[in-house]
N, CA, C and O atoms as a GROMACS GRO file, in nm:
protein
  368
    1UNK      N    1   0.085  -0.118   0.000
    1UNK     CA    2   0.000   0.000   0.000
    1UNK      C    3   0.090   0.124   0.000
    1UNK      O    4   0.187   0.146   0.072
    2UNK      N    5   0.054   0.175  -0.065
    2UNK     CA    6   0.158   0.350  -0.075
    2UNK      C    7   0.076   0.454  -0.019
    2UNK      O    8  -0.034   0.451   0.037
    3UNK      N    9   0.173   0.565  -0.052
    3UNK     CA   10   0.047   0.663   0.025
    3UNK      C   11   0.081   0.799  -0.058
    3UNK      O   12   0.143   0.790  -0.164
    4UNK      N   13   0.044   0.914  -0.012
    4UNK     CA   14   0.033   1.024  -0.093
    4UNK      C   15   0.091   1.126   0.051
    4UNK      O   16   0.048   1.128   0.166
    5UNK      N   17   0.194   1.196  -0.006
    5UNK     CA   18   0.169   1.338   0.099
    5UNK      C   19   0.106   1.442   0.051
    5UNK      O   20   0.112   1.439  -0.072
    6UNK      N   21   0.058   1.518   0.084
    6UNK     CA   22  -0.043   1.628   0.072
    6UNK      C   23   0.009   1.775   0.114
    6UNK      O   24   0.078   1.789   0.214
    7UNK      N   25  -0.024   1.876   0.038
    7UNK     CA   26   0.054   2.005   0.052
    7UNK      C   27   0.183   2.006   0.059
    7UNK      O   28   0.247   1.927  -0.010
    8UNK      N   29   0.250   2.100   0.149
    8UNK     CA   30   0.378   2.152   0.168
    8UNK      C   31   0.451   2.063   0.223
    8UNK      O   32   0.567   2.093   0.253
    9UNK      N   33   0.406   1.947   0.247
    9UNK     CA   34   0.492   1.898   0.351
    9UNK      C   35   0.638   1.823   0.308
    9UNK      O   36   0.669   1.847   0.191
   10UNK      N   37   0.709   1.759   0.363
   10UNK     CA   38   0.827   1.743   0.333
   10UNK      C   39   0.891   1.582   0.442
   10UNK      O   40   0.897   1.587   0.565
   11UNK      N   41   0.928   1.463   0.363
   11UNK     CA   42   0.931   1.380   0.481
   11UNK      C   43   1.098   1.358   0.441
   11UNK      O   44   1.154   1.332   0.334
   12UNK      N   45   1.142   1.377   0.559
   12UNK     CA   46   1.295   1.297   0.544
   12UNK      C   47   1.330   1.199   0.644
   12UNK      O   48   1.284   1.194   0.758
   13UNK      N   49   1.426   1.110   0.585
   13UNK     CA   50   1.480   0.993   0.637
   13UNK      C   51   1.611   1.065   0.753
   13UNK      O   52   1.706   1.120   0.698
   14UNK      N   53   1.608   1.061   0.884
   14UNK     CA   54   1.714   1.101   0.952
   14UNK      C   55   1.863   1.053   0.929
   14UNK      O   56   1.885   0.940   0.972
   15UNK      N   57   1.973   1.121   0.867
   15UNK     CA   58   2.106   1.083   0.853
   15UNK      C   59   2.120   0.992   0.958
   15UNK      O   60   2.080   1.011   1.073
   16UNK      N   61   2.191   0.870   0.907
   16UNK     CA   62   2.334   0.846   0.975
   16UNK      C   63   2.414   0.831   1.000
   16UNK      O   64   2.444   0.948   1.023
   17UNK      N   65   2.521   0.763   1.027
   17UNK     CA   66   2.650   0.734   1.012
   17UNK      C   67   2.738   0.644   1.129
   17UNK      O   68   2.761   0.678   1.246
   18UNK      N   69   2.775   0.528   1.064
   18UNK     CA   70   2.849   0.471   1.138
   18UNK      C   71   2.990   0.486   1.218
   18UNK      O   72   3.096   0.478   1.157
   19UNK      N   73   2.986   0.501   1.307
   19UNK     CA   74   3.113   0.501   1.387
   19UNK      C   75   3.171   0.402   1.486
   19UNK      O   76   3.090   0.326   1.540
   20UNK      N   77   3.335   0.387   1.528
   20UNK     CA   78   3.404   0.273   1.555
   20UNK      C   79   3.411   0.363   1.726
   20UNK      O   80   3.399   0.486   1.733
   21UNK      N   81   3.428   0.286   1.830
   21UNK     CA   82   3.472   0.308   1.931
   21UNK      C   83   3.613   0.242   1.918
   21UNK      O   84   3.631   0.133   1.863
   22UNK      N   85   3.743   0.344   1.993
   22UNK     CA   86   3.838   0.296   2.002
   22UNK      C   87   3.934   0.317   2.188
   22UNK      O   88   3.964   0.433   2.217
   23UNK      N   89   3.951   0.267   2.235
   23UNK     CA   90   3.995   0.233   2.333
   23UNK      C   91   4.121   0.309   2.350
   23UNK      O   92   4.172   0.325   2.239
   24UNK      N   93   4.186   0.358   2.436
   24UNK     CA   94   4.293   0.445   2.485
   24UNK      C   95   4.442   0.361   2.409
   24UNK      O   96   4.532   0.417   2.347
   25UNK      N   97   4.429   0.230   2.435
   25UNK     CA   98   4.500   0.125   2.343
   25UNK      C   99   4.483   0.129   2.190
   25UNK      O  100   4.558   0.072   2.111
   26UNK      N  101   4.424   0.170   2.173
   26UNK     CA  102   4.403   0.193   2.013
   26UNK      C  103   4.299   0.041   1.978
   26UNK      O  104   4.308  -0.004   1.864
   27UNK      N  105   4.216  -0.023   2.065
   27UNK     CA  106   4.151  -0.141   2.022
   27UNK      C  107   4.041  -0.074   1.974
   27UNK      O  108   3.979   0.026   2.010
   28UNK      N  109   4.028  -0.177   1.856
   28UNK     CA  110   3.842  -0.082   1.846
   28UNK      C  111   3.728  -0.208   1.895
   28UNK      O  112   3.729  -0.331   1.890
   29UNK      N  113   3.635  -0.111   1.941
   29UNK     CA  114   3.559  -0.224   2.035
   29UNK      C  115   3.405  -0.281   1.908
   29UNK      O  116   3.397  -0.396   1.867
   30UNK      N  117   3.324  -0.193   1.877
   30UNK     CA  118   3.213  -0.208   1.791
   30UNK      C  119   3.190  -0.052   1.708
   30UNK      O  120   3.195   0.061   1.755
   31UNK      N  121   3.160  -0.102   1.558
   31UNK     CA  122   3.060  -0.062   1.518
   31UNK      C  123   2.918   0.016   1.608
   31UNK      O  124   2.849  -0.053   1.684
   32UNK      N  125   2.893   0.155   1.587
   32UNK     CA  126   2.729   0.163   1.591
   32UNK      C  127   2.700   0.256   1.505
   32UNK      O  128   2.782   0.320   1.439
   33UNK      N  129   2.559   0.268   1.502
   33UNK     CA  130   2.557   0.372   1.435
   33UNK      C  131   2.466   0.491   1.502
   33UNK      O  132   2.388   0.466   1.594
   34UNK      N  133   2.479   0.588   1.459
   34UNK     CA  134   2.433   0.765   1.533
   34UNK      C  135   2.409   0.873   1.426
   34UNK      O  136   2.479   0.911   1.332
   35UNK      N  137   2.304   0.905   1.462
   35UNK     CA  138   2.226   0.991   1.378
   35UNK      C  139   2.314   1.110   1.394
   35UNK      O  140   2.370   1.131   1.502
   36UNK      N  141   2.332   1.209   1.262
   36UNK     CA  142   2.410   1.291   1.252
   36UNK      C  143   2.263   1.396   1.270
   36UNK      O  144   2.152   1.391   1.216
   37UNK      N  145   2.327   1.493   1.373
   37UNK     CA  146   2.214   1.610   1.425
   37UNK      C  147   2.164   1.715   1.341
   37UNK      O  148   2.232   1.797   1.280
   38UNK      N  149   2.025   1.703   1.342
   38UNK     CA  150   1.921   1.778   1.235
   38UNK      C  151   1.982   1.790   1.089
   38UNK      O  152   1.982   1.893   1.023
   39UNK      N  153   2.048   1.630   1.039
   39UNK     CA  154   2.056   1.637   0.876
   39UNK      C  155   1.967   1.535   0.825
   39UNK      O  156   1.950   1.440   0.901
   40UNK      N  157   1.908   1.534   0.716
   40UNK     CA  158   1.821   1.403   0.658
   40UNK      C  159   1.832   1.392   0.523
   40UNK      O  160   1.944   1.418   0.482
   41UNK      N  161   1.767   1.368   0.457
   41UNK     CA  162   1.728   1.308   0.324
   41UNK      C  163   1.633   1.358   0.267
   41UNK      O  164   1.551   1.397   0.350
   42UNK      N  165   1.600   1.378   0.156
   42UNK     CA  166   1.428   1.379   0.168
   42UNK      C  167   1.409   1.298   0.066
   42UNK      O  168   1.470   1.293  -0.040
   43UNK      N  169   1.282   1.207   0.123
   43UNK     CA  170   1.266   1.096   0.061
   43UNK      C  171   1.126   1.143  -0.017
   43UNK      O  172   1.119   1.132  -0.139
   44UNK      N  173   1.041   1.184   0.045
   44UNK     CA  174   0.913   1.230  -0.051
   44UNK      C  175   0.839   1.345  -0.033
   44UNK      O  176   0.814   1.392   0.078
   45UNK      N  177   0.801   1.393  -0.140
   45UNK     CA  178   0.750   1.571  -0.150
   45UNK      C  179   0.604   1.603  -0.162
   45UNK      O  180   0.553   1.546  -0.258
   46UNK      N  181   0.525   1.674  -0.097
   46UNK     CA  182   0.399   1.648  -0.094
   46UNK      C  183   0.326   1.718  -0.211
   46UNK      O  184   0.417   1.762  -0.281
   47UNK      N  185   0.211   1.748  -0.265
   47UNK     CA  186   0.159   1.755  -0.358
   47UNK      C  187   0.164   1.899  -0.387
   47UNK      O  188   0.162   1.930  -0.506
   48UNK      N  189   0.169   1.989  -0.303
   48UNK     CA  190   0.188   2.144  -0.328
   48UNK      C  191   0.330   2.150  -0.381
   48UNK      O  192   0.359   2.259  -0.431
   49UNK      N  193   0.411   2.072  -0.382
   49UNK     CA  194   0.572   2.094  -0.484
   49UNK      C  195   0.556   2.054  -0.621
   49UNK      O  196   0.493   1.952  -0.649
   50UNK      N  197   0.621   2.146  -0.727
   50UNK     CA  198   0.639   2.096  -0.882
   50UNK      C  199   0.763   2.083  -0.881
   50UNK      O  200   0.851   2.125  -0.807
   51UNK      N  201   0.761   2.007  -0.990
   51UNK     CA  202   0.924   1.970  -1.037
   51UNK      C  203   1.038   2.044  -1.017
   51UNK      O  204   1.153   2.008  -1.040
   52UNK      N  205   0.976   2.208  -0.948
   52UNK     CA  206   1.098   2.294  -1.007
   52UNK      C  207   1.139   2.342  -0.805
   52UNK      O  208   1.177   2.450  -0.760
   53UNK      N  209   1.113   2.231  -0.743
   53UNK     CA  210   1.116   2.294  -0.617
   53UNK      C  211   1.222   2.349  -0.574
   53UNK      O  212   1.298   2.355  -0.670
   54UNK      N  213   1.279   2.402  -0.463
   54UNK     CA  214   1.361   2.393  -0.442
   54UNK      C  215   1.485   2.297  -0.378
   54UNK      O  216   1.608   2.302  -0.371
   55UNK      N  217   1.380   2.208  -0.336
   55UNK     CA  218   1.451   2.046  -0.280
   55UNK      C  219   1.386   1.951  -0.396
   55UNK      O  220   1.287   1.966  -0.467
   56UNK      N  221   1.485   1.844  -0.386
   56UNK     CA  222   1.419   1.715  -0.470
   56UNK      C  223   1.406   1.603  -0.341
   56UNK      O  224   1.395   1.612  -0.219
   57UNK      N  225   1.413   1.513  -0.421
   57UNK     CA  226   1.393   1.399  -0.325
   57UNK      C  227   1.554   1.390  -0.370
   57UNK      O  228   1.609   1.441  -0.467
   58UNK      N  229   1.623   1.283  -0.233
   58UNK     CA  230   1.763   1.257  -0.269
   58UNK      C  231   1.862   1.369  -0.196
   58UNK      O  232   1.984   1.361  -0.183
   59UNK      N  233   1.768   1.483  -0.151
   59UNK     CA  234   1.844   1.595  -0.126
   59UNK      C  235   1.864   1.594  -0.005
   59UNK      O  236   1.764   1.593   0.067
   60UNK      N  237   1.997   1.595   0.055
   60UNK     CA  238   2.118   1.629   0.187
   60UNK      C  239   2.057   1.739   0.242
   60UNK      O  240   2.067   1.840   0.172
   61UNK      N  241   1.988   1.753   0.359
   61UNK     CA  242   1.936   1.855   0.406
   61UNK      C  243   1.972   1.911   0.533
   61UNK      O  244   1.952   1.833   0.626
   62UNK      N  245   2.024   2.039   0.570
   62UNK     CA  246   2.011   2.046   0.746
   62UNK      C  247   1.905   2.127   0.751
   62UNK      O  248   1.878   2.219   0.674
   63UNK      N  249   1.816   2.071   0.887
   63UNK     CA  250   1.708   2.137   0.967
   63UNK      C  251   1.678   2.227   1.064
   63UNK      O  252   1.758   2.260   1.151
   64UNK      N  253   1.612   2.253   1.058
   64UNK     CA  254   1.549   2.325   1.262
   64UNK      C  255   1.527   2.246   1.349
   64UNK      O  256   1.419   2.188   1.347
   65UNK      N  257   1.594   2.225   1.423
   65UNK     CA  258   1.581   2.101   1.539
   65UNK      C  259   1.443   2.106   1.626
   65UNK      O  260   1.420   2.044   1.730
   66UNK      N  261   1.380   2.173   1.575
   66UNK     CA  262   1.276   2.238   1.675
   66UNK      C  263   1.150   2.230   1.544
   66UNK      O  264   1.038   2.256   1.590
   67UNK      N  265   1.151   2.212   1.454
   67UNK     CA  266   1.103   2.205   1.350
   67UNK      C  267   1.024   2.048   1.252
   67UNK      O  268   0.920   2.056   1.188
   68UNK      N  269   1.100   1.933   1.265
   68UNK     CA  270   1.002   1.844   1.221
   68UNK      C  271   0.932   1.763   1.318
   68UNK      O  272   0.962   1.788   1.435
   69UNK      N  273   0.852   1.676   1.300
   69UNK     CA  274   0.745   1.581   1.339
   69UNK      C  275   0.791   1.441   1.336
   69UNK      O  276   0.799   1.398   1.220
   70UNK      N  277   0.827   1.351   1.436
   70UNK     CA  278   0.827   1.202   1.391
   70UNK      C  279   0.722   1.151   1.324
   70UNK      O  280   0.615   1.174   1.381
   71UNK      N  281   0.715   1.097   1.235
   71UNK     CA  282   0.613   1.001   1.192
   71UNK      C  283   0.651   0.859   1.166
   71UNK      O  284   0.765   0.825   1.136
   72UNK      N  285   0.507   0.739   1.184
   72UNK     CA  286   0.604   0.655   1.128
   72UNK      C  287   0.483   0.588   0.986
   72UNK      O  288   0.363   0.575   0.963
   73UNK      N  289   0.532   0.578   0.963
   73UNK     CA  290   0.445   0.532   0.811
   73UNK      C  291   0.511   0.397   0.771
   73UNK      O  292   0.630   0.368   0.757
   74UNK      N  293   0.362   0.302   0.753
   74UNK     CA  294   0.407   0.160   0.715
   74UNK      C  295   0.529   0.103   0.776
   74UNK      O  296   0.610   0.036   0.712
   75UNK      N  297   0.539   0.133   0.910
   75UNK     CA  298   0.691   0.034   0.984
   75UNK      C  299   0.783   0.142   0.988
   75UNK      O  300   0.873   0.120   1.068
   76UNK      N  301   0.794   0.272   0.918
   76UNK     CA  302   0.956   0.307   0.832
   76UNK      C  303   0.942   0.426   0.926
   76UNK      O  304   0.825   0.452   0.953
   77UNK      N  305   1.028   0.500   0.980
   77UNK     CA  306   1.047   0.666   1.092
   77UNK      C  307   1.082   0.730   0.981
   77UNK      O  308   1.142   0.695   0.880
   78UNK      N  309   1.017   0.866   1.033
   78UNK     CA  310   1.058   0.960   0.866
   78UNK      C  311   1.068   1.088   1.020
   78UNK      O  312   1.078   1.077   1.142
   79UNK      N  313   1.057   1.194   0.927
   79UNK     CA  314   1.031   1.388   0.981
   79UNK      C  315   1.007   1.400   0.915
   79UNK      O  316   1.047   1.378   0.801
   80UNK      N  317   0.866   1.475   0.991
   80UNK     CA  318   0.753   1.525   0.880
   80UNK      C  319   0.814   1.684   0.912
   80UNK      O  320   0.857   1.724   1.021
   81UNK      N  321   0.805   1.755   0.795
   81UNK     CA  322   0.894   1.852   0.783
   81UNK      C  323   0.826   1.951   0.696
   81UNK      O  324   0.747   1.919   0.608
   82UNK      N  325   0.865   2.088   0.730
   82UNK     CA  326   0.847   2.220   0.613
   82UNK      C  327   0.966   2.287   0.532
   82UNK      O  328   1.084   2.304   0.562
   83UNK      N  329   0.896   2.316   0.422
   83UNK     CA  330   1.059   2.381   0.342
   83UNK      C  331   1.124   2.517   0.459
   83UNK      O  332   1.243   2.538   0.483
   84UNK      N  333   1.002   2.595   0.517
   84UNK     CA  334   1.013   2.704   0.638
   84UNK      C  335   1.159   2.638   0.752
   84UNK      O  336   1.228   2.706   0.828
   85UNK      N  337   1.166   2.515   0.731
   85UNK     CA  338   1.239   2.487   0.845
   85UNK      C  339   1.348   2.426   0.783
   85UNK      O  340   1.432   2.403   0.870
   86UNK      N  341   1.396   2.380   0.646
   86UNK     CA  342   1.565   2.360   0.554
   86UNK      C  343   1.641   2.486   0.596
   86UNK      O  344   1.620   2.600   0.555
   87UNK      N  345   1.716   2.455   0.668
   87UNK     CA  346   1.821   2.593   0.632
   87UNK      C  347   1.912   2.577   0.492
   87UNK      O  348   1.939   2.682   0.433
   88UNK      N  349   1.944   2.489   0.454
   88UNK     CA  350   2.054   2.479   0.315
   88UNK      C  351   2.074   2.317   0.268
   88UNK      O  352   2.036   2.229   0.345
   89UNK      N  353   2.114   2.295   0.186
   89UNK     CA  354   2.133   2.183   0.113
   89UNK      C  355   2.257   2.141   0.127
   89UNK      O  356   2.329   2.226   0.073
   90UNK      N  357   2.307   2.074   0.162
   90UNK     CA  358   2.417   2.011   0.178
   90UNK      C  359   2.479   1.931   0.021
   90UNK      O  360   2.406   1.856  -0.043
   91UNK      N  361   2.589   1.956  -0.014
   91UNK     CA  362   2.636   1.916  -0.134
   91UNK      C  363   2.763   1.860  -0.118
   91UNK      O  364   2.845   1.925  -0.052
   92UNK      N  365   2.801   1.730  -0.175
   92UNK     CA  366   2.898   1.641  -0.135
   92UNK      C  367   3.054   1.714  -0.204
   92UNK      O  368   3.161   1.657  -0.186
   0.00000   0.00000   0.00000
């Protein structure tokens, strides 16, 4: 089942990134992984965006920490989000 977003809204997948713990010895202990703070993805654009938005989907985003919504849709955690609250696009 799929779904539709509606208006302005904006859902992104929260960054993350894996990191090693390493020990004063230089051992490394595990793998985890940790969300990199207010950056995401955006995975899907709601129906008030045209092609010419200013975000796409795919797009490296930092946020307003104070600014999106958890949601969880079909199993999956997103942020439900406004373009009001992107500060800039992140570019590799």
């Amino acid at each position: 089942m799929g779904f539709k977003l509606l208006g302005p809204q904006i859902l992104l997948k929260q960054q993350e990134k894996e990191v090693e713990k390493t020990t004063k010895g230089g051992i490394i202990l595990t793998e985890e992984k940790v969300t990199e703070h207010h950056i995401g993805v955006v995975t899907h654009l709601g129906s008030a965006f045209a092609d010419d938005a200013p975000v796409q989907i795919g797009d490296k985003v930092q946020y307003n920490e104070f600014g999106p919504k958890p949601i969880t849709i079909q199993g999956e955690e997103y942020l439900l989000i406004t373009l009001e609250d992107i500060y800039l696009i992140l570019e590799d």
